[in-house]
C-alpha positions as CSV (number, residue, x, y, z in Angstrom):
1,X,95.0,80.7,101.4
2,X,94.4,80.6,97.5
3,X,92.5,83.4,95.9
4,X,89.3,82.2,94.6
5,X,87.3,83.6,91.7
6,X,84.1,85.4,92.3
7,X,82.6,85.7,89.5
8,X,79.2,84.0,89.1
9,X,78.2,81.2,87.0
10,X,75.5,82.3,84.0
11,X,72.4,81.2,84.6
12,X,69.9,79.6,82.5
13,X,66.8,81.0,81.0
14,X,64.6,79.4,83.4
15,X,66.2,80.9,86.5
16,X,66.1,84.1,85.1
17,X,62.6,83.8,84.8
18,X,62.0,82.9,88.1
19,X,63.4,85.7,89.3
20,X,60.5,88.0,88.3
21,X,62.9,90.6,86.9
22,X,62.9,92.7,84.4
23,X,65.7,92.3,81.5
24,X,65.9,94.5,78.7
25,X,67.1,91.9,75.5
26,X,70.9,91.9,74.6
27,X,71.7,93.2,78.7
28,X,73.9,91.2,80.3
29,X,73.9,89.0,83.4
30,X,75.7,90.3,86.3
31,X,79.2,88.8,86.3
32,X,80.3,89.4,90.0
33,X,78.2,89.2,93.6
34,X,76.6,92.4,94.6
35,X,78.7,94.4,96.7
36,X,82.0,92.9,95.5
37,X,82.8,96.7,93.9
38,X,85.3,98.7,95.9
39,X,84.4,102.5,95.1
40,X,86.6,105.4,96.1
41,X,86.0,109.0,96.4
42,X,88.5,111.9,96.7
43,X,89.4,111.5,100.2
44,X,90.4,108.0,99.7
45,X,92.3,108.6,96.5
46,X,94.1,111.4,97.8
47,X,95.9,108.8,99.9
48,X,97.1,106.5,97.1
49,X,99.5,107.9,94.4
50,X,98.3,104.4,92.5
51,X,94.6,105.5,92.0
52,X,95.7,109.0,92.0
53,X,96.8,108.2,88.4
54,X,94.3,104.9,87.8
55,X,93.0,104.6,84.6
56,X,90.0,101.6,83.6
57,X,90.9,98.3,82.8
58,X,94.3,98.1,84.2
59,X,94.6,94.9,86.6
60,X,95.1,95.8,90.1
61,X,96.1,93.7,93.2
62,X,94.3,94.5,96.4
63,X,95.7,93.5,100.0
64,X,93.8,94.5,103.0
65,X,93.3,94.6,106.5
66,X,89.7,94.5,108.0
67,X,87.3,93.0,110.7
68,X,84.0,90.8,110.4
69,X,81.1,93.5,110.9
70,X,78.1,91.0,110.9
71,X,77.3,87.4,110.3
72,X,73.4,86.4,110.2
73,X,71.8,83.7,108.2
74,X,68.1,84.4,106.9
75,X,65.6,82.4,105.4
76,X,63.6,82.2,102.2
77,X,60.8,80.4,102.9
78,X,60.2,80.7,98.8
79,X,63.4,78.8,98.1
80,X,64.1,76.8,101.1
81,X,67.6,77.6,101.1
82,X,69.0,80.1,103.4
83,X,70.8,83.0,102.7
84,X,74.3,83.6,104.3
85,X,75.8,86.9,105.1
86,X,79.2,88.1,106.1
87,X,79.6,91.7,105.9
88,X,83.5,92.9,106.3
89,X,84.5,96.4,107.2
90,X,88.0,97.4,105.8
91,X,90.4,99.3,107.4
92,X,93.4,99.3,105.3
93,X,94.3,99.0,101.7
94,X,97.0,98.6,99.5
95,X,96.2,99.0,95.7
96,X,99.2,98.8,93.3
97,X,99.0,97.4,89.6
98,X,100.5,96.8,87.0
99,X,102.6,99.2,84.6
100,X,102.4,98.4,81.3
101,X,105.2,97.8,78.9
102,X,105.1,101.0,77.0
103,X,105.6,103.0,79.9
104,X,108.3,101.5,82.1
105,X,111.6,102.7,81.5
106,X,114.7,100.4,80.6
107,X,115.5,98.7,83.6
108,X,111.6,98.3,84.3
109,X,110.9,96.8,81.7
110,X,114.1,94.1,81.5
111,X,113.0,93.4,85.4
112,X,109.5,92.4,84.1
113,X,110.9,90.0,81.3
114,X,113.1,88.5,84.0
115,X,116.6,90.4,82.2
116,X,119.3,91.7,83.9
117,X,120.9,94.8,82.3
């Protein structure tokens, strides 16, 4: 299966609105779903020499290994659309990224250009 891109389109002024939330001016729309944000804590870091040494921004690639917790549909009487809900618990991960040019050695870096030595 293709990967698909999560991140949501912006919404106009009027939806906003009809949200009923507060925004302060300038702040930004939420680009991703809720709950679309892997966190990690000690324990789980411990396990992985990758986020052992992770620093912000660097892409990542993410394969994992899980089971379907819960499906439910709910819904709004508001909106007359219903909301649909499938929450997966996973059980393994594999986190590796990429290493940027400055810090791969020789052969590294003429394997990421597609060189031979």
């Amino acid at each position: 299966m293709a990967m698909i891109n999560l991140k949501l389109p912006k919404r106009t002024k009027k939806e906003l609105e009809s949200d009923n939330l507060p925004m302060a001016v300038g702040e930004e729309q939420d680009r991703y779903p809720y709950g679309t944000t892997l966190t990690f804590e000690k324990e789980s870091i411990g396990k992985s020499d990758f986020l052992k040494s992770a620093n912000a921004d660097v892409p990542v690639k993410i394969t994992a290994t899980g089971f379907v917790r819960e499906v439910r549909v709910t819904e709004n009487s508001n909106t007359n659309r219903d909301r649909h809900h499938v929450e997966i618990q996973i059980t393994d991960i594999e986190i590796t990224g990429e290493k940027r040019m400055e810090d791969m050695n020789m052969k590294e870096f003429a394997k990421a250009r597609g060189k031979k030595l």
